[in-house]
PAKENU-760781 format. One line per field, with one value per residue (C-alpha): residue number from 1; residue in three letters; z, y, x. Coordinates in Angstrom, 2 decimals. Example, Ala and Ser with C-alpha at 12.3 -4.5 7.8 and 13.67 -1.06 7.14 Angstrom:
! PAKENU-760781
num <- 1,2
residuo <- ALA,SER
c3 <- 7.80,7.14
c2 <- -4.50,-1.06
c1 <- 12.30,13.67
//
This chain:
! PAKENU-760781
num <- 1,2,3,4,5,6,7,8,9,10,11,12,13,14,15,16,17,18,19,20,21,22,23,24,25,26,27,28,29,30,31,32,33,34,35,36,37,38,39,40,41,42,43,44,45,46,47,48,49,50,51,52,53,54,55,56,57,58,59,60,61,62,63,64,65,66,67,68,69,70,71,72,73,74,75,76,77,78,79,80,81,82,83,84,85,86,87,88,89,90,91,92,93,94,95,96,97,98,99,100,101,102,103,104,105,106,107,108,109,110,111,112,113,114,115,116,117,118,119,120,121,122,123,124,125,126,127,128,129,130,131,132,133,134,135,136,137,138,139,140,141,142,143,144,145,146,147,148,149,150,151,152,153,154,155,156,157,158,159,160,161,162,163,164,165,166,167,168,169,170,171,172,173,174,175,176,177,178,179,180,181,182,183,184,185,186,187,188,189,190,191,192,193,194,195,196,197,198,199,200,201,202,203,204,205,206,207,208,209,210,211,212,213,214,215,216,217,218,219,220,221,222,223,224,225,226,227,228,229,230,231,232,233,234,235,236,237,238,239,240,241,242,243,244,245,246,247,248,249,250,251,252,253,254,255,256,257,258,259,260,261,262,263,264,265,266,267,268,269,270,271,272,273,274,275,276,277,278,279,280,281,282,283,284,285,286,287,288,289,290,291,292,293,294,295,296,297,298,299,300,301,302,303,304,305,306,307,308,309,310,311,312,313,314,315,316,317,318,319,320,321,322,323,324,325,326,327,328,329,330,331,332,333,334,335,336,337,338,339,340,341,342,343,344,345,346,347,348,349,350,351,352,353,354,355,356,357,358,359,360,361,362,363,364,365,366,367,368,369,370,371,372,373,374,375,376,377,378,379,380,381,382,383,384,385,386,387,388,389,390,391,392,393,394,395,396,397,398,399,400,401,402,403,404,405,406,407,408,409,410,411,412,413,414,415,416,417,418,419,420,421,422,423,424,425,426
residuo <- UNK,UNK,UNK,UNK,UNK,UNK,UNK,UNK,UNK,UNK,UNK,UNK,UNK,UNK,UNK,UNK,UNK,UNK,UNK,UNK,UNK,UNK,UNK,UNK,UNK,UNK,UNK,UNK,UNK,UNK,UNK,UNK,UNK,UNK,UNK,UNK,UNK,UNK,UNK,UNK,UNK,UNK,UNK,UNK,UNK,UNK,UNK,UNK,UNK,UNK,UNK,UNK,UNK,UNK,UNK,UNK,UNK,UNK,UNK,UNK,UNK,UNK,UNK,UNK,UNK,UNK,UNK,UNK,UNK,UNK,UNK,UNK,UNK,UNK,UNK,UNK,UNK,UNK,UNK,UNK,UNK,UNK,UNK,UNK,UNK,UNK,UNK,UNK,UNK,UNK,UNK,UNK,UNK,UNK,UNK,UNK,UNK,UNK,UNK,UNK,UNK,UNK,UNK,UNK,UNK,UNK,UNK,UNK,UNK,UNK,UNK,UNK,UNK,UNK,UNK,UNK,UNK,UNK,UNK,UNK,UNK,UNK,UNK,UNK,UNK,UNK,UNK,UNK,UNK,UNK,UNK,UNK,UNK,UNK,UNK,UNK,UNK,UNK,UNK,UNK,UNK,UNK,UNK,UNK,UNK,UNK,UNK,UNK,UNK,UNK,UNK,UNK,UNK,UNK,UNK,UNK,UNK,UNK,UNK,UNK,UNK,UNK,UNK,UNK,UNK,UNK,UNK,UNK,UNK,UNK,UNK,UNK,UNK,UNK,UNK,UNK,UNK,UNK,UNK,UNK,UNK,UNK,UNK,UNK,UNK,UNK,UNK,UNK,UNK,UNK,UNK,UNK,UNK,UNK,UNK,UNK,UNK,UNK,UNK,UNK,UNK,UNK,UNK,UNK,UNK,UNK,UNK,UNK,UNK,UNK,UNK,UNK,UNK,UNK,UNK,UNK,UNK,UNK,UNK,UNK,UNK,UNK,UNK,UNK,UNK,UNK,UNK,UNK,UNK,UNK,UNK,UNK,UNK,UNK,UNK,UNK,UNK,UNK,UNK,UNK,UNK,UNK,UNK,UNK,UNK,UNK,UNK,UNK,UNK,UNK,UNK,UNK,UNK,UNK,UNK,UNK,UNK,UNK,UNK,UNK,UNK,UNK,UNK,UNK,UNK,UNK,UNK,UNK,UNK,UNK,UNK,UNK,UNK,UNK,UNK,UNK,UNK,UNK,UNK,UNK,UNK,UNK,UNK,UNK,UNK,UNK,UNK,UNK,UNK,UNK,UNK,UNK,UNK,UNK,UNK,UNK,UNK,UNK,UNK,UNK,UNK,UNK,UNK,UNK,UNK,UNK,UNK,UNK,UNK,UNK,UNK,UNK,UNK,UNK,UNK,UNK,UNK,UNK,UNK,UNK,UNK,UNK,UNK,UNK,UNK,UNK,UNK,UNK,UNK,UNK,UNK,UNK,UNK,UNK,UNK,UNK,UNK,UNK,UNK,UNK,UNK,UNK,UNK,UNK,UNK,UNK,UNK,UNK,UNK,UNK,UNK,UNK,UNK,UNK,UNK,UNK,UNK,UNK,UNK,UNK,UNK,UNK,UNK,UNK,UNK,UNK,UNK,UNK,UNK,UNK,UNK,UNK,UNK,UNK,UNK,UNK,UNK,UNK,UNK,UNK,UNK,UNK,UNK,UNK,UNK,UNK,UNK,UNK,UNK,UNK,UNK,UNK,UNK,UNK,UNK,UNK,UNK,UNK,UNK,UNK,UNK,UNK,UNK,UNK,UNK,UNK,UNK,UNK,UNK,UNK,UNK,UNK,UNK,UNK,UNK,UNK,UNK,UNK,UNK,UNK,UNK,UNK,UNK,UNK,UNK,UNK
c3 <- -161.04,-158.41,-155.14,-153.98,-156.47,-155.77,-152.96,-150.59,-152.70,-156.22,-158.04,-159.54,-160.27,-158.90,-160.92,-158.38,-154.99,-151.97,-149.95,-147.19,-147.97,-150.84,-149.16,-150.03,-148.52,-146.26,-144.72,-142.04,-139.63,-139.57,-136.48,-136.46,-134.86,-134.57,-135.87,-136.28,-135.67,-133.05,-130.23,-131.33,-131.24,-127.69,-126.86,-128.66,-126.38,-123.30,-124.57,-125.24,-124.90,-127.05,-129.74,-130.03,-128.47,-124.91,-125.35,-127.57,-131.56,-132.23,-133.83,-137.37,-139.77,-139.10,-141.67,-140.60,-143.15,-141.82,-139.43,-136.13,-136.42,-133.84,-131.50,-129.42,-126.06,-122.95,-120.96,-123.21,-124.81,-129.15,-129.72,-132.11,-129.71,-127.64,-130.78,-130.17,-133.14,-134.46,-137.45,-140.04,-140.48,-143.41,-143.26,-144.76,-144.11,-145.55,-144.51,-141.91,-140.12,-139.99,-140.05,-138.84,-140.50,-141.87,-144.92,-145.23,-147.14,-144.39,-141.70,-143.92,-144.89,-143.15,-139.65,-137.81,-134.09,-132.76,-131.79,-127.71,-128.23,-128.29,-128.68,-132.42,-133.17,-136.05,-137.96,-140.02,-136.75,-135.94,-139.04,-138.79,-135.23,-137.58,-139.71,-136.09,-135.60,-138.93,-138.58,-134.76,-135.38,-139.16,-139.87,-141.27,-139.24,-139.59,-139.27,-135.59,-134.31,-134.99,-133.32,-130.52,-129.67,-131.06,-130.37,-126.69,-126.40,-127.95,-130.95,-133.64,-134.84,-135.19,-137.17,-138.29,-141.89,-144.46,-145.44,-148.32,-147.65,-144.31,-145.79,-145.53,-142.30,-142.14,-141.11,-143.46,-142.91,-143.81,-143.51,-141.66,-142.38,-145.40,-146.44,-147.77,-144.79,-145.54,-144.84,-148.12,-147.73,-147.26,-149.32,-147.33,-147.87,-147.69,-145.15,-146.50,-145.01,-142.53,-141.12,-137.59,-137.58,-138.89,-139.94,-137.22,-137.26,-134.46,-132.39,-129.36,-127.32,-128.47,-127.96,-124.46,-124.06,-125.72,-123.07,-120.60,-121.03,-120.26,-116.25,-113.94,-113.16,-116.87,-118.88,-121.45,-123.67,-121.93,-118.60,-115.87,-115.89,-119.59,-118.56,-116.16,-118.95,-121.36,-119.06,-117.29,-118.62,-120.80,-122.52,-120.97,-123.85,-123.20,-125.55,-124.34,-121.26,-121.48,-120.11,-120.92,-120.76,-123.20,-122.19,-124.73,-127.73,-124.54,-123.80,-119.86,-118.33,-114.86,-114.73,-110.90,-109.58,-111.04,-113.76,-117.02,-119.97,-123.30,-127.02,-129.85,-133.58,-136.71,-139.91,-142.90,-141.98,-138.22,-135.11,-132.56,-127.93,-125.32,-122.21,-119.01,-115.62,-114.60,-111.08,-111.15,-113.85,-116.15,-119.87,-121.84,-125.90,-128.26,-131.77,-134.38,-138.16,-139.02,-139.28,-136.48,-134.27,-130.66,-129.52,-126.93,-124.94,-124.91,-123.92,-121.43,-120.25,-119.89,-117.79,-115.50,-114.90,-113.96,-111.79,-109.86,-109.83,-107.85,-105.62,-104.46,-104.48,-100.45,-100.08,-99.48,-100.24,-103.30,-104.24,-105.26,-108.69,-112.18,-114.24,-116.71,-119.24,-118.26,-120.30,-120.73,-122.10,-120.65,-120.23,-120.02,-117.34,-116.76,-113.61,-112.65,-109.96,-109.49,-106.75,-103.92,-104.45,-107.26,-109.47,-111.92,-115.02,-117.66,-120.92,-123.26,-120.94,-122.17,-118.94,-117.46,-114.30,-113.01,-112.88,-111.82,-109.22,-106.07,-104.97,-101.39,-98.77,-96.22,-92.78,-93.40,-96.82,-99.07,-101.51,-102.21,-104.38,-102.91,-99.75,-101.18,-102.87,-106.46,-108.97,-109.48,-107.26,-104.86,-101.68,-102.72,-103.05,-105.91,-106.35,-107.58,-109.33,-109.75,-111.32,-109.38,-110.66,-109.14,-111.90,-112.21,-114.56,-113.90,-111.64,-109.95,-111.21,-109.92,-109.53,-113.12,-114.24,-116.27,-117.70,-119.42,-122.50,-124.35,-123.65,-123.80,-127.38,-128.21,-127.28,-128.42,-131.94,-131.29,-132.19,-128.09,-126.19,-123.24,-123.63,-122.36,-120.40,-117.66,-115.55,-118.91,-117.97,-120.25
c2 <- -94.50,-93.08,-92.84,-96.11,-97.94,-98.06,-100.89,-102.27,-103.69,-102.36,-99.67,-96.62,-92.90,-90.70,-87.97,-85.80,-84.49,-86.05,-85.19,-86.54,-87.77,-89.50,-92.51,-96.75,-97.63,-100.50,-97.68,-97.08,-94.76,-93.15,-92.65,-88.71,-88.51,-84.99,-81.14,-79.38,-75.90,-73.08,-74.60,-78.07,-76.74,-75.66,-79.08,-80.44,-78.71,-80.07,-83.49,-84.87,-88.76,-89.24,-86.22,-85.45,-83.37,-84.06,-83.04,-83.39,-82.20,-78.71,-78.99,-77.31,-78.36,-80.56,-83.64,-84.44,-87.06,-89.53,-91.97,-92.92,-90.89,-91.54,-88.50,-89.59,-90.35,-87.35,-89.76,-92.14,-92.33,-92.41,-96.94,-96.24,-95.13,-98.35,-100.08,-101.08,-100.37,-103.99,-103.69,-101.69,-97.98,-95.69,-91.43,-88.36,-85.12,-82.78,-79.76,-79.37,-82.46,-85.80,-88.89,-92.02,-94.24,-98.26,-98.39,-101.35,-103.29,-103.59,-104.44,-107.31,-108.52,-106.59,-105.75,-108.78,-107.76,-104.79,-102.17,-102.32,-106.06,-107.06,-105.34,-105.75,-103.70,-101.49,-99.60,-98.08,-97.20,-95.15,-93.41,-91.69,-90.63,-88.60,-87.39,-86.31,-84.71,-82.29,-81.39,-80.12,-78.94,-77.29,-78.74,-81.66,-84.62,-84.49,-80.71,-80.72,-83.80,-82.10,-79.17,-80.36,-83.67,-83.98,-79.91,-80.06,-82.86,-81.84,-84.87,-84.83,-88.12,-88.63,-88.06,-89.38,-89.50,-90.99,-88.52,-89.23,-86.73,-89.14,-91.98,-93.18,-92.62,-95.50,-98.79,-101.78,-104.27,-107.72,-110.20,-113.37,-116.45,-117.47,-121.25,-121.00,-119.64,-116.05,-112.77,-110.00,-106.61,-105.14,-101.75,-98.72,-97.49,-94.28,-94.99,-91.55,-91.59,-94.61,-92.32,-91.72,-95.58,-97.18,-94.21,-93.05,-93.46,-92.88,-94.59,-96.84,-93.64,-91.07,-93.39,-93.77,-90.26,-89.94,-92.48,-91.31,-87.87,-90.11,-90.37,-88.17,-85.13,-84.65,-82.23,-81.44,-83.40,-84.32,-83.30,-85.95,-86.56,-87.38,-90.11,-91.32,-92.12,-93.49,-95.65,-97.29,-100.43,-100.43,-103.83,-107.27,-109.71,-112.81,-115.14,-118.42,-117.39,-114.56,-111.69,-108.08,-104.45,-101.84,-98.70,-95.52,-96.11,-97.89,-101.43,-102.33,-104.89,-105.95,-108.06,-108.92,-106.68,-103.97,-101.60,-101.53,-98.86,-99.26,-100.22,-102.51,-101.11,-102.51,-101.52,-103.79,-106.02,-103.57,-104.99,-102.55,-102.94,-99.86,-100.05,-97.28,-97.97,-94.77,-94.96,-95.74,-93.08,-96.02,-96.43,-99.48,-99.60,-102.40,-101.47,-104.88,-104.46,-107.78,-108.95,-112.06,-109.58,-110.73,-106.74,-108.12,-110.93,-108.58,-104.98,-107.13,-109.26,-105.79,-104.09,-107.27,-106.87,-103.52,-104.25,-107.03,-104.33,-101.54,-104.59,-104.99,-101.33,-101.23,-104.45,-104.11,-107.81,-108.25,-110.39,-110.37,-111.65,-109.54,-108.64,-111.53,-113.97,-117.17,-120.62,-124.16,-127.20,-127.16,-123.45,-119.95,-117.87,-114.20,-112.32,-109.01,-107.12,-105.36,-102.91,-104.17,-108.18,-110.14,-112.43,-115.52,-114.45,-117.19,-115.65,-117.97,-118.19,-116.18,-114.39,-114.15,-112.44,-115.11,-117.43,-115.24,-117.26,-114.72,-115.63,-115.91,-115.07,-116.62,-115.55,-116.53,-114.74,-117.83,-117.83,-120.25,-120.72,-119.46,-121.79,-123.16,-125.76,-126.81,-129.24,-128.03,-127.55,-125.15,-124.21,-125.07,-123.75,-121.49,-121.55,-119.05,-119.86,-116.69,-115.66,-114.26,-110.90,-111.42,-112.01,-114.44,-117.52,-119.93,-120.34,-123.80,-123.08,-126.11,-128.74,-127.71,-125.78,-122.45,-119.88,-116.29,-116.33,-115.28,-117.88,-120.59,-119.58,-119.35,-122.66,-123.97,-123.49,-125.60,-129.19,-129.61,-127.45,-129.51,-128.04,-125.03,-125.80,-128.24,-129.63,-129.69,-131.33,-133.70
c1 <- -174.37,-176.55,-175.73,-178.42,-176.91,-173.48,-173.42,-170.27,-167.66,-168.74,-166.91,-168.78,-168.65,-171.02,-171.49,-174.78,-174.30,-175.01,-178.30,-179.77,-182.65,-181.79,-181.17,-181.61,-184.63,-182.54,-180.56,-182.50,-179.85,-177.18,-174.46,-174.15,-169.94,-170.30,-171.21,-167.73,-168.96,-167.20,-169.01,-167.65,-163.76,-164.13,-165.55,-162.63,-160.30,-162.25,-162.61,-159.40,-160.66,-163.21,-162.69,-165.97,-169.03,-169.91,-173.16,-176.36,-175.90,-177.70,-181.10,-179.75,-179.47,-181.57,-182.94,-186.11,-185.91,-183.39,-184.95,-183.40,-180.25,-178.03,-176.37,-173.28,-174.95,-173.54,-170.89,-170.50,-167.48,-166.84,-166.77,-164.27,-161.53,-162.14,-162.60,-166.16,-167.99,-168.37,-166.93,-164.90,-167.24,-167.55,-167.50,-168.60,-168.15,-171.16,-172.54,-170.22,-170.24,-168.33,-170.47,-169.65,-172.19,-172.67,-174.64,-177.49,-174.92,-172.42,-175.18,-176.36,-172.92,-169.64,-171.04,-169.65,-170.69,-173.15,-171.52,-170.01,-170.67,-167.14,-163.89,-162.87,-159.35,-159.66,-157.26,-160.23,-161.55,-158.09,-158.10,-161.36,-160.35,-157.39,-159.74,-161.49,-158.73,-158.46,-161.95,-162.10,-158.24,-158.79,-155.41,-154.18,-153.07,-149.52,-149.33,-151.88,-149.48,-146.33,-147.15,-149.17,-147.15,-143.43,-143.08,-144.10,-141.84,-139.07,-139.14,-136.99,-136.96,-141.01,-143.85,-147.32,-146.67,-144.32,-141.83,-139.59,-136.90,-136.06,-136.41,-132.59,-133.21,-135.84,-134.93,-135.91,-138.47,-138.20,-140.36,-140.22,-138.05,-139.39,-139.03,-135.58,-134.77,-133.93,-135.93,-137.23,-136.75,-140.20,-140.02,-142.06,-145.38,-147.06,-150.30,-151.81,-155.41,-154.26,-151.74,-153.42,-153.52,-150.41,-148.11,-146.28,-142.72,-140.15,-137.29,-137.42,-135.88,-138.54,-141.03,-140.95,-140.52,-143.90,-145.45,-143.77,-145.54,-149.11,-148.05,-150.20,-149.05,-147.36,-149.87,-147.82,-149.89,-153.51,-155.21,-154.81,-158.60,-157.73,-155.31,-157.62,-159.92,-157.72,-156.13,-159.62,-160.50,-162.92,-163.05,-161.67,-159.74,-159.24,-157.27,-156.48,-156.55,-153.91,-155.72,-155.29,-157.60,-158.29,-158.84,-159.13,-156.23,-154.35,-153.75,-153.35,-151.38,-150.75,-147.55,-146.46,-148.96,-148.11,-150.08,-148.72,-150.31,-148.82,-149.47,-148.27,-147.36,-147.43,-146.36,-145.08,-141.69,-142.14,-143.40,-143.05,-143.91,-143.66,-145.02,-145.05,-145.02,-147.18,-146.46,-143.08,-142.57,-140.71,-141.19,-139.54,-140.02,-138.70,-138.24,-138.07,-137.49,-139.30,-142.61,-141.88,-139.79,-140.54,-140.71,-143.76,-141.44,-138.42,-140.41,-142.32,-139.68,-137.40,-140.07,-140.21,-136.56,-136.95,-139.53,-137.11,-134.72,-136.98,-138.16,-134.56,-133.72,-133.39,-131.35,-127.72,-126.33,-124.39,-122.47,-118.68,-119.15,-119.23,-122.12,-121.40,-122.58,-121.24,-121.61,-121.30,-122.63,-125.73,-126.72,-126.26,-126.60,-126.39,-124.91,-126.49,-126.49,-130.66,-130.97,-129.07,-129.33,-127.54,-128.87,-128.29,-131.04,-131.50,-131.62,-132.94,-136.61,-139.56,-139.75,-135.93,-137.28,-139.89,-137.31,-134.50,-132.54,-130.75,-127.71,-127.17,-124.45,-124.30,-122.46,-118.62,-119.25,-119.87,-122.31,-124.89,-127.82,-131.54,-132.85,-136.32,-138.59,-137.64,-136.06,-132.84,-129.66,-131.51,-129.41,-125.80,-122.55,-121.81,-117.87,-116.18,-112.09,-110.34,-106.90,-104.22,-105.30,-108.90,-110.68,-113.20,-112.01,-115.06,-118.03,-119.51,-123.30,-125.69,-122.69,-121.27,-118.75,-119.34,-116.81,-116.67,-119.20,-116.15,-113.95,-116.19,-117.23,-113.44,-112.99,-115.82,-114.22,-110.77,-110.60,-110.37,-112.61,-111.35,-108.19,-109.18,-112.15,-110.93,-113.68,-115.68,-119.52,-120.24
//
């Protein structure tokens, strides 16, 4: 079938070459990405952001025949990188250029916003920015990434595309419980043209080291007044009230005051969370092999410890207690020891840090709770019952009693718990 013919989700073959003025009458533009010519590779190399020209196209070759076509405005950044475009885009490369373009079809039907309207993630979006990539490059994806990210960075364990000769190196993904309970197996998949979207693959320890190349002063990878772009808000999202930025291919968080720059990952049975701290130079990923893994909570909720940690770095007041899980009826509660202060952490909250309760000492050495305003036991003793070796048998947490993790657990299995865990709360 001819080319104005063959409309948005209809299949066809067709059999004449493409030209430019042979056009459906409803397709009235065209958004021209960019001409990949030798002045376009050096603007490559200057552009790291956006990926395309930072100036006007050339006048040839020219098609005086195309109405309205679109050039990427000087200074304003490529909507597909900040995910802008409004909805999922087509491309075709001809005469030497790559064209970003929305036929008449998907204005009428797909487009669901204009494009810089609202920010609407797209994958599609992603994996024309790879395809942005082979054209300025004149390599394929996975060959330009390997040698100009994982080599400068020394990764071994990485790459942007499937490779079957690692693939018992994979781990599985499963999907979430399902309603007998149990989690499938989620078999692997080749993203192929998605690749620059949705095909990386990596571990949690590469991963940061990846981020951790995106802190000022690092250019290894991009120029600083590349990461200043990238990481400038550039769209606001708000959902239910949970607000968080979007730069260029970053997301931006500010948890306690302070900046975070990061990105989720997806990938079937994989959710995937790393965020950097770029001015403390700290990088935190969470790797989950199923579908409902809660990678966000635990990455975020792991940076906010960190950050309670560097807060307390000066202080010089801990306590005489081990780093411990201790447990009882009621509750568990962790012991650790950030910076210089020592805390009781409650594991099972969404946010262990905000809660985080500091144990005290007081002059004669005792230790108490944290002085202030709240519900609980705030302010009191915290007992501590040790063996005759020293170690630490049970501690008094809020008025209750609360042993080893280990112990409790043990006993927890006998007939009697009380038989081994006097001063049992009930």
């Amino acid at each position: 079938r001819s080319w104005s013919e063959l409309h948005q989700g209809r299949v066809g073959i067709v059999l004449e070459d493409f030209v430019a003025t042979q056009r459906h009458p409803g397709m009235d533009w065209l958004f021209v990405e960019t001409p990949w010519n030798s002045n376009a590779l050096q603007d490559f190399q200057v552009d790291e952001i956006s990926l395309v020209k930072i100036s006007d196209a050339p006048a040839g070759p020219g098609f005086t025949s195309l109405e309205k076509v679109q050039t990427k405005p000087i200074g304003d950044h490529n909507p597909l990188v900040g995910h802008k475009f409004g909805a999922d885009p087509h491309h075709l490369i001809y005469n030497g250029r790559l064209y970003i373009y929305s036929t008449n079809d998907t204005r009428a039907e797909g487009r669901v916003f204009a494009r810089n309207e609202f920010f609407k993630y797209s994958n599609i979006a992603y994996g024309l920015l790879g395809l942005v990539v082979e054209a300025a490059s004149g390599v394929d994806y996975d060959e330009f990434t390997r040698a100009h990210i994982c080599a400068p960075l020394g990764l071994e364990r990485s790459g942007s595309e499937w490779q079957a000769a690692r693939e018992a190196e994979y781990a599985a993904g499963h999907t979430a419980r399902l309603a007998d309970g149990e989690r499938r197996v989620i078999g692997h998949v080749d993203t192929r043209a998605l690749a620059a979207a949705t095909g990386w693959f990596s571990t949690a320890a590469e991963t940061t080291a990846y981020l951790s190349a995106h802190r000022l002063g690092d250019e290894r990878l991009v120029s600083d007044d590349a990461k200043r772009q990238a990481q400038h808000p550039h769209s606001r999202i708000d959902i239910g009230g949970a607000l968080r930025d979007y730069g260029l291919g970053f997301e931006l968080h500010t948890l306690g005051g302070r900046r975070l720059v990061g990105h989720s990952g997806g990938y079937p049975g994989h959710i995937t969370r790393t965020w950097l701290d770029p001015d403390e130079g700290v990088s935190v990923s969470v790797f989950t092999n199923a579908i409902d893994g809660p990678a966000d909570l635990l990455a975020t909720g792991a940076m906010a410890l960190i950050h309670l940690a560097l807060s307390h770095a000066d202080d010089e007041e801990r306590a005489e207690l081990p780093e411990e899980r201790f447990a009882s009826l009621w509750s568990v509660l962790d012991i650790a020891h950030l910076g210089g202060a020592t805390f009781a952490l409650h594991p099972v909250a969404d946010d262990p840090a905000r809660g985080a309760e500091r144990v005290e000492i007081a002059a004669d050495g005792t230790l108490h709770q944290s002085r202030r305003d709240g519900f609980g036991a705030t302010g009191e003793p915290v007992e501590v019952a040790r063996a005759a070796d020293g170690a630490v048998e049970s501690i008094s947490w809020s008025g209750m009693t609360m042993w080893p993790h280990a112990v409790f657990t043990e006993a927890m299995a006998l007939p009697d718990p009380g038989a081994v865990l006097e001063r049992m709360s009930l």
